[in-house]
N, C-alpha and C positions, 0 to 999 in steps of 0.2 A: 504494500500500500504506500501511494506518496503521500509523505510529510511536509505539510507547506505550514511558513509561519505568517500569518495575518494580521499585518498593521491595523491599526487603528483607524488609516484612512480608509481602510478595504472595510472595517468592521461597521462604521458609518452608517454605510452603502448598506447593511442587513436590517437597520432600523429608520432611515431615514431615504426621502429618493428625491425631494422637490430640491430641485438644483445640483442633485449630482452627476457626475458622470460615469457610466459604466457599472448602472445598478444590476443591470442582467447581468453581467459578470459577475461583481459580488453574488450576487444573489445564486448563482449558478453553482459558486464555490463552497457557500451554507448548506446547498441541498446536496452537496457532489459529499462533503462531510456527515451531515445528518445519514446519508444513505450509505454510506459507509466504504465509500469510491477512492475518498482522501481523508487524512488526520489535518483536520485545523487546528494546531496549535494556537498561544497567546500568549507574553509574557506580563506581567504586573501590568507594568505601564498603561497597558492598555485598558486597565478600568479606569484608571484615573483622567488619563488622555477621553475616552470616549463622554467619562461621564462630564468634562467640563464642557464639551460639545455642547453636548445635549443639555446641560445645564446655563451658560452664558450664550452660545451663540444659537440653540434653538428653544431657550427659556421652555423646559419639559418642569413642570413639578416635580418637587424631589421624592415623592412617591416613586412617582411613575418611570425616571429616573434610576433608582435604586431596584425596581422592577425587570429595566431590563437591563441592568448592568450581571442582575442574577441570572437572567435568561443568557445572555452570552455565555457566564461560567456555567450554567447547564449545559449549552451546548457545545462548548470546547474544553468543558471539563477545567479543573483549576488551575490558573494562570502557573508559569513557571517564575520562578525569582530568577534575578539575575545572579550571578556566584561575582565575587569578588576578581575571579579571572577575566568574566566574563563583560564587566566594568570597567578594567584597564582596558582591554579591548578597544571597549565602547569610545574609548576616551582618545586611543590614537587613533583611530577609523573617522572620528568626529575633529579630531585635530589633520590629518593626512587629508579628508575631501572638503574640509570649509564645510562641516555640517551642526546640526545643532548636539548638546549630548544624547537629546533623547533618542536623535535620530540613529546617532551613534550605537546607541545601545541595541536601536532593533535590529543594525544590520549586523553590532558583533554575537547577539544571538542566535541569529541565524546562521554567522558560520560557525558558531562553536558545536550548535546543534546539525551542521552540515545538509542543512534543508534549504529551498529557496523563500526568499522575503517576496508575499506578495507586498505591494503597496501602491499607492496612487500619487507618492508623495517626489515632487519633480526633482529635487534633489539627491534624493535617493539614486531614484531611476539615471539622473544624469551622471550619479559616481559610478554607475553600474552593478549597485551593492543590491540592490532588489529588481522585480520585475513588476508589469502590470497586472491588473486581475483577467485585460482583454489577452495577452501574452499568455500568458497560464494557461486561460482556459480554453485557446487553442491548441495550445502544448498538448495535455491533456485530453483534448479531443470530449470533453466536455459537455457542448451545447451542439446542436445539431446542426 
C-alpha cells in the first residue's frame, strides 16, 4: 500500500471547497485512504495548522471546529510527533530552500518517513520537496 503524507493545504480541501483548488483531488485522496487504496498519514502540525484555518480565516465555531479536527484524527488515525531528529531536519530543509519552519518540518517528515509530501503549498512544490494532490492522483491512477 502507498504511504503519502498530507499537508494541511491538501487537508483543507477535505472540509472546505468555496475557493479552493483541486478539491477533487483532495477529495479523491480521503476516499483512495478511507477505502483503503493509500495510508494518509499527518503529523501534529496539522491540527493546529488546519484548525487556525478554519478558525481565523473561515470563522467555523469552535464546536464545530474541534468537530472536525476529531474527524480528521478518525480518519488518518493519530497524528505522528515530530522526533527531535526529525526537527533539525526540518530546520536545514527550511534554512537550505528559503522556507518557513513549519514548512520545513513537513517536508523533513516526509523524508524521514520516506513517503511523498502531498501539498498545495507553492513553495514547497517549487523546492521540489512535495508534490501536488493533481500529480498524485494521477501517479496513482486514482480518479478515472
Amino acid at each position: 500500500m502507498t504511504a503519502l503524507l498530507i499537508d494541511s493545504s491538501v487537508l483543507i480541501k477535505w472540509v472546505h471547497r468555496a475557493g479552493e483548488s483541486e478539491v477533487d483531488e483532495a477529495q479523491a485522496l480521503r476516499a483512495a485512504h478511507i477505502s483503503g487504496d493509500i495510508e494518509a498519514r499527518i503529523i501534529d502540525l496539522a491540527l493546529y495548522e488546519v484548525g487556525n484555518v478554519l478558525l481565523r480565516a473561515l470563522n467555523w465555531a469552535p464546536g464545530d471546529l474541534a468537530d472536525q479536527l476529531d474527524d480528521i484524527v478518525t480518519i488518518c488515525g493519530p497524528p505522528l510527533v515530530m522526533t527531535a531528529q526529525w526537527l533539525r531536519l526540518a530546520s536545514r530543509l527550511a534554512e537550505l530552500h528559503n522556507l518557513s519552519f513549519y514548512d520545513g518540518s513537513w517536508a523533513a517528515a516526509a523524508a524521514a518517513l520516506k513517503v511523498p509530501l502531498v501539498t498545495a503549498d507553492r513553495r514547497l512544490l517549487a523546492a521540489r520537496l512535495g508534490e501536488s494532490a493533481t500529480d498524485t492522483v494521477h501517479r496513482l491512477r486514482l480518479l478515472p
